[in-house]
C-alpha positions as CSV (number, residue, x, y, z in Angstrom):
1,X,-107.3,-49.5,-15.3
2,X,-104.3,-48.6,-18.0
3,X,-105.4,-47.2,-21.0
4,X,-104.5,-51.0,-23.0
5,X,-106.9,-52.7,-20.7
6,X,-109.7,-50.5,-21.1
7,X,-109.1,-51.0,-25.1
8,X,-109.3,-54.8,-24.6
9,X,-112.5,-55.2,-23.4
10,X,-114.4,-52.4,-26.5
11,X,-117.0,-54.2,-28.1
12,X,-117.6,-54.5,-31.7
13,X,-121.9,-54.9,-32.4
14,X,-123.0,-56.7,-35.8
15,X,-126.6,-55.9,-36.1
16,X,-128.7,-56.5,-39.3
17,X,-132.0,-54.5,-38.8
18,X,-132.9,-52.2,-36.0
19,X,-133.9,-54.6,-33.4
20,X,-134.2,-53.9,-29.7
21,X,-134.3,-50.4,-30.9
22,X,-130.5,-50.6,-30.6
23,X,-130.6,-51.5,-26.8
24,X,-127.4,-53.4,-26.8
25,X,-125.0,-50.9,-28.8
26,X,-126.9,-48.2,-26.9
27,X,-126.5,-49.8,-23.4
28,X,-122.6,-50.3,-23.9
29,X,-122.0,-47.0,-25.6
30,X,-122.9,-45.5,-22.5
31,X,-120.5,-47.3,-20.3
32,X,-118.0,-46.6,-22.9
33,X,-117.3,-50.3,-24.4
34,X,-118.8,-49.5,-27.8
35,X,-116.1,-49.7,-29.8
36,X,-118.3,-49.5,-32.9
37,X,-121.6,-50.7,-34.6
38,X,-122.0,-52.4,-37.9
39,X,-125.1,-52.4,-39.3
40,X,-127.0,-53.2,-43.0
41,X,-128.3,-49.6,-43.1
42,X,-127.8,-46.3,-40.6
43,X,-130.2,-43.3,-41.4
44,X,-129.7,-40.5,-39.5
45,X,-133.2,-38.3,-39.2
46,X,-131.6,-35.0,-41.1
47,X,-129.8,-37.6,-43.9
48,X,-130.8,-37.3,-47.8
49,X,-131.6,-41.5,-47.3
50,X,-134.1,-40.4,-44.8
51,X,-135.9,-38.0,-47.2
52,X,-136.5,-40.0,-50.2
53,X,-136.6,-43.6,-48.6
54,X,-139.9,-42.5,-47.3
55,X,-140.9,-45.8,-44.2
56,X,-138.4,-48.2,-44.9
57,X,-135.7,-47.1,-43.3
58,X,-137.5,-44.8,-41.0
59,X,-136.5,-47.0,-38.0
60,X,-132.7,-47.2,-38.8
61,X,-131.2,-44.5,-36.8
62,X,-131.3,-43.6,-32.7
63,X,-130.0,-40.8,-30.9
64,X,-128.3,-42.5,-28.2
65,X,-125.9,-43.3,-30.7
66,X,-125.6,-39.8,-32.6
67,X,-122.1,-39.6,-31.6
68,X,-120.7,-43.4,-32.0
69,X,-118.9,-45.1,-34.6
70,X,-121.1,-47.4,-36.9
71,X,-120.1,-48.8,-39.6
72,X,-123.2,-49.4,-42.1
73,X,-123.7,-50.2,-46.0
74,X,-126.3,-48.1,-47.5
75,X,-125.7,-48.0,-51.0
76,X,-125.0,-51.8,-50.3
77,X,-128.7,-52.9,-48.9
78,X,-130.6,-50.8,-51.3
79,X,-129.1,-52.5,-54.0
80,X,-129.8,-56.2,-52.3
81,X,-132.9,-55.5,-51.3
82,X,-133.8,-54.3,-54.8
83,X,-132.2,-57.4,-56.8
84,X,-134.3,-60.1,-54.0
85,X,-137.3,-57.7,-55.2
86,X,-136.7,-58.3,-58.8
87,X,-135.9,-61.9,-58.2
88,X,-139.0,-63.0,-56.0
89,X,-137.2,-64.9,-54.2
90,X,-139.0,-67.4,-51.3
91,X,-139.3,-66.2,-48.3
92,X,-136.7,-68.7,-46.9
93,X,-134.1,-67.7,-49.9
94,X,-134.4,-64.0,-49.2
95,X,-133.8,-64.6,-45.4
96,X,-131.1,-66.4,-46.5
97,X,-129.2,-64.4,-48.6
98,X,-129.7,-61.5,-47.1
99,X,-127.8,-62.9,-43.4
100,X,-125.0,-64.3,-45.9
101,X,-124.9,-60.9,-47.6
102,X,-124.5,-58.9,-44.3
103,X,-121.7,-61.6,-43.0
104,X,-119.7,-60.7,-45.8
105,X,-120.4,-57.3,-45.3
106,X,-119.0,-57.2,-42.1
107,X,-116.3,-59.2,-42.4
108,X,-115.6,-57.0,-45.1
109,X,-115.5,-54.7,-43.0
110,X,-113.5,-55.8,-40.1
111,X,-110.7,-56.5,-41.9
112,X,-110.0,-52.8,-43.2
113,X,-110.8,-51.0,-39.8
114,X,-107.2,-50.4,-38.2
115,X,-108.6,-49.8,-35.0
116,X,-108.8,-53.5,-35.2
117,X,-105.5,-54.5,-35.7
118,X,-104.2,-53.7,-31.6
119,X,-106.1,-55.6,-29.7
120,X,-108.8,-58.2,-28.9
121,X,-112.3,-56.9,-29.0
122,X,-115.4,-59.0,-27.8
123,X,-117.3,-59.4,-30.7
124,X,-121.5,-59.3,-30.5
125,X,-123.5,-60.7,-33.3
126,X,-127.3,-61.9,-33.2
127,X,-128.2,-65.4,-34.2
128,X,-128.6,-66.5,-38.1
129,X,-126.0,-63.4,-39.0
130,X,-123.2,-64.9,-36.9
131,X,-121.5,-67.5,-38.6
132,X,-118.9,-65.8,-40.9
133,X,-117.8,-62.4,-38.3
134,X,-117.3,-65.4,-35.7
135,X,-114.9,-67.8,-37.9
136,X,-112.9,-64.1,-38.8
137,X,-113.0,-63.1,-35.1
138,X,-111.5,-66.5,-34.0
139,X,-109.4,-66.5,-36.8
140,X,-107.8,-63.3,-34.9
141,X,-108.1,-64.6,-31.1
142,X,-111.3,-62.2,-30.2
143,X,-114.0,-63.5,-27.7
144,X,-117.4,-64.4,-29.1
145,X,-120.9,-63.8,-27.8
146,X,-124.5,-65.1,-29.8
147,X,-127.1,-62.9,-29.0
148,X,-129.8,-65.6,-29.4
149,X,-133.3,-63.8,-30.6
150,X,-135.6,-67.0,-30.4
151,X,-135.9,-70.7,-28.5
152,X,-134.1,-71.9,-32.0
153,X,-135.4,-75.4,-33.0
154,X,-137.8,-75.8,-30.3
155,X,-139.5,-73.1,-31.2
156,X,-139.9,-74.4,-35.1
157,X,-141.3,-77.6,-33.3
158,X,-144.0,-75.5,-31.7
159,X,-144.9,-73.9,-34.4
160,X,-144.9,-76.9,-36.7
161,X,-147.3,-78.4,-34.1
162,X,-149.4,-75.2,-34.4
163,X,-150.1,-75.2,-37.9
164,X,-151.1,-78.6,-38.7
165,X,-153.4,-77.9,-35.9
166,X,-154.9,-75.0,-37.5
167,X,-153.8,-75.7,-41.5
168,X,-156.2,-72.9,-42.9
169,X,-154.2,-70.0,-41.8
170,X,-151.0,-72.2,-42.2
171,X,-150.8,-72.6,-46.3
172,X,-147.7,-69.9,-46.7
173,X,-145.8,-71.8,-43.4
174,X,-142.2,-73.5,-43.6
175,X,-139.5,-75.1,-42.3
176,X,-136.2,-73.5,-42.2
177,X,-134.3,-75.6,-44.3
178,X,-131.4,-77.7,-43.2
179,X,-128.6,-75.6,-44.3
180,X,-130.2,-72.9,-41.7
181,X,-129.5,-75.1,-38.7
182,X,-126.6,-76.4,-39.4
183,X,-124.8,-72.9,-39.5
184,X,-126.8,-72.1,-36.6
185,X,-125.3,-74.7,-34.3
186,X,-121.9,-74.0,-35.9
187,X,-122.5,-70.4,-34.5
188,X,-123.6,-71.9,-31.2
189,X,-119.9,-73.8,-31.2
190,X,-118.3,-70.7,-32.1
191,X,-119.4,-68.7,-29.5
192,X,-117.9,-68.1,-26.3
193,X,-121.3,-67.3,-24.6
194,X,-124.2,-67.4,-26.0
195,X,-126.9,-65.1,-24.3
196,X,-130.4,-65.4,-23.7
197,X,-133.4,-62.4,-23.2
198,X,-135.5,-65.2,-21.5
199,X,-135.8,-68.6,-19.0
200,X,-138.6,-69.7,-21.4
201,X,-135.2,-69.4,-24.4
202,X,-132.8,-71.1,-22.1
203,X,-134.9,-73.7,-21.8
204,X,-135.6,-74.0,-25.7
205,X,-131.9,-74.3,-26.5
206,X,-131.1,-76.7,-23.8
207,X,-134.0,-78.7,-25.2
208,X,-132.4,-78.2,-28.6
209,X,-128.9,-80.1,-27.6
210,X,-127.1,-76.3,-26.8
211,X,-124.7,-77.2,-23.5
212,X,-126.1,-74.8,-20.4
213,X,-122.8,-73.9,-19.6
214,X,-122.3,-71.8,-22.9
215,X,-126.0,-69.3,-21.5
216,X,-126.4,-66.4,-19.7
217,X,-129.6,-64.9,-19.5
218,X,-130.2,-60.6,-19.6
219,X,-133.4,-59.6,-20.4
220,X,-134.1,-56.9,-22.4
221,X,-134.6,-53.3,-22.2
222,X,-136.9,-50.7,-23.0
223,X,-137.0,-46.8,-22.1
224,X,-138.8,-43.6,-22.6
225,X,-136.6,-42.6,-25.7
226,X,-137.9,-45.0,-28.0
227,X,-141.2,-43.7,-28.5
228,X,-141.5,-42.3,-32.1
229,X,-142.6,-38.6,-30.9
230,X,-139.3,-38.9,-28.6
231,X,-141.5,-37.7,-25.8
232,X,-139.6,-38.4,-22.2
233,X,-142.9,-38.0,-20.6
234,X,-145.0,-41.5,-22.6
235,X,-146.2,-42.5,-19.3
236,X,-150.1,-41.8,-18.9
237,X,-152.8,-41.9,-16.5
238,X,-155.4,-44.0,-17.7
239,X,-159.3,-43.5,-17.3
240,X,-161.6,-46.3,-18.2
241,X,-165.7,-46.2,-18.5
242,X,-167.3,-47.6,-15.3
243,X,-168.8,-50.3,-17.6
244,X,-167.8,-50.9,-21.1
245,X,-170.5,-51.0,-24.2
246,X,-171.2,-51.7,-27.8
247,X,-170.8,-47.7,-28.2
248,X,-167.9,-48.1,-26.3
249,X,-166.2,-51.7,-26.2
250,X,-163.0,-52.9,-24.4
251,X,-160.1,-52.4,-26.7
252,X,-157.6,-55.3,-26.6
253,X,-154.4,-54.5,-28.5
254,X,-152.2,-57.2,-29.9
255,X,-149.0,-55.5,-32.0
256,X,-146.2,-57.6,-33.6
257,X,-146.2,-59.8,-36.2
258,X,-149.6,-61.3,-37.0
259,X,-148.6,-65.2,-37.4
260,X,-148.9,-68.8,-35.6
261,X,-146.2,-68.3,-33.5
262,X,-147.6,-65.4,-31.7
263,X,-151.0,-67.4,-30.6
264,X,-153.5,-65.1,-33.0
265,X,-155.4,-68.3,-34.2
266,X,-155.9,-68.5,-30.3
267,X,-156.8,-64.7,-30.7
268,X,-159.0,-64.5,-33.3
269,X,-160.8,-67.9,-32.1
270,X,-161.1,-65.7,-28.8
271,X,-162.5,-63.1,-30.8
272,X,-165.2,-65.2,-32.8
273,X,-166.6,-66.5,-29.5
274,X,-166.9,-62.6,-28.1
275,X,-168.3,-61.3,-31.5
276,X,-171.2,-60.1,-29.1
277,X,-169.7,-58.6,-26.3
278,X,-168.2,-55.1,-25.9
279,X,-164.7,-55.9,-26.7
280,X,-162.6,-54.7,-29.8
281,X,-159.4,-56.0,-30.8
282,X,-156.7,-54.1,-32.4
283,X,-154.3,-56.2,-34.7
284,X,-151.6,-53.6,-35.4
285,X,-148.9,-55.5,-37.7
286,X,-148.3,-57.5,-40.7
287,X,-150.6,-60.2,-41.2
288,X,-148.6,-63.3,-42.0
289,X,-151.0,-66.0,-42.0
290,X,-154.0,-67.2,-44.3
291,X,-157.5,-66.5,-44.4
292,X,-157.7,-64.1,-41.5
293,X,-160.2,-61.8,-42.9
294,X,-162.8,-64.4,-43.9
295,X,-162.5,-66.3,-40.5
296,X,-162.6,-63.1,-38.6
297,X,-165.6,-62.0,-40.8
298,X,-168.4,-60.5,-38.3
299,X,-166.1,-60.3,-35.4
300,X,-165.6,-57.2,-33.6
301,X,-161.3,-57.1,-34.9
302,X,-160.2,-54.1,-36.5
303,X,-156.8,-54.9,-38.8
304,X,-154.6,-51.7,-39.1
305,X,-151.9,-53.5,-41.0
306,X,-148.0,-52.0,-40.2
307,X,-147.4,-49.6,-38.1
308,X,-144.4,-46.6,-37.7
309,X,-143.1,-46.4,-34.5
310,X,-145.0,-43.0,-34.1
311,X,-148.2,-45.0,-35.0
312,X,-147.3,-48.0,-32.4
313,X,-147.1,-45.4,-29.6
314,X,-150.8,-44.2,-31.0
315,X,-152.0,-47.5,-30.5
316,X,-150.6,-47.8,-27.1
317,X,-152.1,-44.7,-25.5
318,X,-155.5,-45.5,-27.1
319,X,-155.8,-48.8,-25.9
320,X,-157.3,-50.4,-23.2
321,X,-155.4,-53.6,-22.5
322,X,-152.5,-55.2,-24.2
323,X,-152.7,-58.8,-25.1
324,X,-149.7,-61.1,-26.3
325,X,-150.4,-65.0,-26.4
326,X,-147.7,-65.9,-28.1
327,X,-146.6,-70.0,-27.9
328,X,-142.8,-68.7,-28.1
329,X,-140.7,-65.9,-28.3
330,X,-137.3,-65.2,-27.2
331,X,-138.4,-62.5,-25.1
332,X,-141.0,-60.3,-26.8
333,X,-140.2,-56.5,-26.3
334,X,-143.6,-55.3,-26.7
335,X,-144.6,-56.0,-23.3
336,X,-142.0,-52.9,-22.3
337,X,-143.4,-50.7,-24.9
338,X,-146.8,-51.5,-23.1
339,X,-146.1,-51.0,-19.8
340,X,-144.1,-47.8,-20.8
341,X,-147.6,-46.4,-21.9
342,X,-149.3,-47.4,-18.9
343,X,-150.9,-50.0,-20.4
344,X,-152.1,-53.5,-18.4
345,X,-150.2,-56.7,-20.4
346,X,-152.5,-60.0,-20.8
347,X,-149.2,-62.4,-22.0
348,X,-148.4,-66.2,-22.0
349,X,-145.6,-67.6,-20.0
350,X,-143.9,-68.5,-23.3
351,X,-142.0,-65.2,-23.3
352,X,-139.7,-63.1,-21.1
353,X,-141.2,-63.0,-17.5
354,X,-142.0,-59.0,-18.0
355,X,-145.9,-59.3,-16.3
356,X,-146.5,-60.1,-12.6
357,X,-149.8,-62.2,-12.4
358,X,-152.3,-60.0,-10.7
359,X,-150.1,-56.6,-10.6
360,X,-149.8,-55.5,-13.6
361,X,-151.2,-57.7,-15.5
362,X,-152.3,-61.2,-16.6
363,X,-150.5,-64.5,-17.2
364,X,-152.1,-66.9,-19.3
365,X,-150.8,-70.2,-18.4
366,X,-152.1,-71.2,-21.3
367,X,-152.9,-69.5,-24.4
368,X,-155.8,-70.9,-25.1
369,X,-159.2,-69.3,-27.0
370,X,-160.8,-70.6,-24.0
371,X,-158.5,-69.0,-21.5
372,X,-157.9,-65.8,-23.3
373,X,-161.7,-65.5,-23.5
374,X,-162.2,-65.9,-19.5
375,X,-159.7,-63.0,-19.5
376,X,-160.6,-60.7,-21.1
377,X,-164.4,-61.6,-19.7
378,X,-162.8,-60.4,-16.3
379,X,-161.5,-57.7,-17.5
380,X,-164.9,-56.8,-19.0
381,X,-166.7,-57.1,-16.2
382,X,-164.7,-55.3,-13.6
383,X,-162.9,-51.7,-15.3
384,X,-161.9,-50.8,-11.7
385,X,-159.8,-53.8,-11.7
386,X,-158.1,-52.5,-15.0
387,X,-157.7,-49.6,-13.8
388,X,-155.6,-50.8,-10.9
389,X,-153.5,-52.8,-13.1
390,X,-152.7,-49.9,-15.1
391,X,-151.2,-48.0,-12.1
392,X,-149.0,-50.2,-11.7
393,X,-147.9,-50.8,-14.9
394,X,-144.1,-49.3,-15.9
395,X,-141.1,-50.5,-17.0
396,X,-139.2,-52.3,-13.8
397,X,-135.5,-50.9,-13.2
398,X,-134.2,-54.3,-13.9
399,X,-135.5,-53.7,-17.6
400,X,-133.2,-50.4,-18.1
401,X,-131.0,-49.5,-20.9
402,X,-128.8,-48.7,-17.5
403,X,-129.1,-52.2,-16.0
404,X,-128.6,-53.9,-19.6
405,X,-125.5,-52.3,-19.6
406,X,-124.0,-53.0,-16.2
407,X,-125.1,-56.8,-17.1
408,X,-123.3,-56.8,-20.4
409,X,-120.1,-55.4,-18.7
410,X,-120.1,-57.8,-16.4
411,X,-120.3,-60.7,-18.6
412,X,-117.5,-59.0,-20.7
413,X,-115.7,-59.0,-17.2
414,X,-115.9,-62.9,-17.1
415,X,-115.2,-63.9,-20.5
């Protein structure tokens, strides 16, 4: 391969936030397509940001990509972040302005980096942020590729559904507003490809009018480094009771965001009905849904709020079983971090297909309080069976940083 045609096929990474821990950038910087990362905010551990931001940018940094080019606007966010602060914007006007704010950021950006200028990258951007890098890319002749997060509209649908089914945890819930959709699908007709962490999110986009042609589906990856000690070694060997009891309940972890989409009015139902057997649930995460204190009120759930990365892997190894019934996610990388710890996975189908029914885990085929309650009863009832489950939970090779990458190069390959 001449030095020109290794050039042509560098890719250029627009990421707001630090999601997938930086799996993609990190998966081609190790193959040697990075050409760089662009980013709201990059916050190296040693950096003065780092000392005086105290949480909030704790999660903005990685060491797999100590040594690459990113391109990020510090100064830039703080300042943003403070004005929507001041302004009290909705929620839907923040998220709003703050993708438009990164677009021009970026494209900002683009046009000043000379490196630029002598040849045709592949340019990566993830859904809701794409819109302005792509019209500036095809304005040049680069490829295109959508990193789609979610099942798009479908997944609004289901949600919709969700909370006029259960309205007294739904009084802060919304619609995206139009404008959002429309410069999604006019990212969607930008992009070259447009990939996919999940069958469950191909399916949602074809429902939503995207042509199947345009997806290719990679799932997602997840590996040792991205524990928040850094400790290679996370994998444990669990030990549960023989049986479990009040003194010593069952403790069923759900972390993510604690809102309709994710099933917890299932969970919490679940939770009411088991107020008096020996199980505990753990709702690590921000609570983004009405009322859940007052329903859950004499119920054996435990709220812990947000968590740091470091506290996450705490929860992990503490826990006895992980549970995640969510009624849609693109993919849902928490399952990885679970199994990474060892940890047995109770998860809907609505998600990427991470847990093999009766291996390492539990598929709900439906998220149900009713289902989720016959469960976790099993699971109650037989810790041996747990404890099998948890042997063979671990992150599957196809779920590597190193597979992600040979994937991603491929699909370069063929655009």
């Amino acid at each position: 391969m001449t030095g020109e045609t290794s050039k042509a096929m560098k890719w250029i990474c627009c990421q707001l936030g630090a999601r997938e821990h930086y799996a993609i950038p990190r998966a081609l910087f190790s193959r040697g397509l990075l050409d760089c990362l662009v980013t709201d905010a990059w916050v190296p551990i040693s950096s003065f940001l780092a000392k005086v931001a105290s949480g909030n940018f704790a999660d903005r940094f990685h060491n797999e990509l100590n040594d690459a080019r990113v391109i990020a606007f510090n100064s830039s966010v703080i300042v943003f972040e403070m004005l929507v602060r001041a302004r009290r914007l909705a929620e839907w006007q923040t998220i709003i302005e703050r993708n438009q704010w990164f677009q021009r950021k970026v494209v900002d950006a683009l046009k000043v980096q000379p490196s630029t200028l002598n040849y045709h990258p592949i340019l990566l951007s993830y859904s809701y942020a794409a819109l302005e890098p792509f019209r500036f890319a095809k304005s040049r002749g680069w490829k295109t590729l959508l990193v789609q997060i979610d099942p798009g509209p479908e997944e609004e649908r289901i949600v919709a559904e969700e909370a006029a089914r259960v309205s007294e945890f739904a009084s802060e819930w919304q619609r995206a507003p139009e404008e959002y959709w429309a410069c999604w699908r006019e990212e969607c007709d930008l992009a070259d490809r447009i990939l996919v962490s999940s069958e469950w999110a191909r399916e949602g986009l074809i429902r939503s009018g995207v042509p199947s042609q345009k997806l290719t589906l990679i799932p997602l990856a997840y590996g040792p480094s991205e524990v928040g000690d850094h400790n290679s070694e996370i994998r444990q060997v669990r030990s549960y009771p023989v049986r479990f009891t009040q003194e010593r309940p069952m403790r069923v972890l759900f972390l993510g965001q604690v809102n309709l989409r994710k099933g917890i009015a299932r969970l919490l139902k679940a939770a009411e009905i088991l107020r008096d057997e020996p199980v505990e649930f753990w709702m690590v995460g921000p609570a983004q849904i009405a009322n859940t204190a007052a329903i859950a009120d004499g119920t054996r759930v435990k709220w812990f709020g947000p968590a740091t990365r470091k506290e996450a892997a705490e929860k992990y190894r503490t826990a006895d079983v992980f549970i995640l019934p969510t009624l849609s996610d693109g993919f849902a990388i928490t399952q990885l971090e679970a199994q990474a710890h060892g940890l047995p996975v109770i998860s809907s189908k609505y998600c990427g297909g991470v847990v093999e029914n009766g291996r390492n885990g539990i598929v709900l085929e439906e998220p149900s309080a009713a289902r989720i309650v016959a469960v976790i009863r099993q699971c109650v009832a037989n810790s041996n069976w747990l404890q099998t489950l948890a042997a063979r939970s671990y992150v599957q090779n196809e779920f590597t940083t190193d597979i992600l990458g040979q994937r991603l190069q491929e699909l370069g390959s063929a655009l």
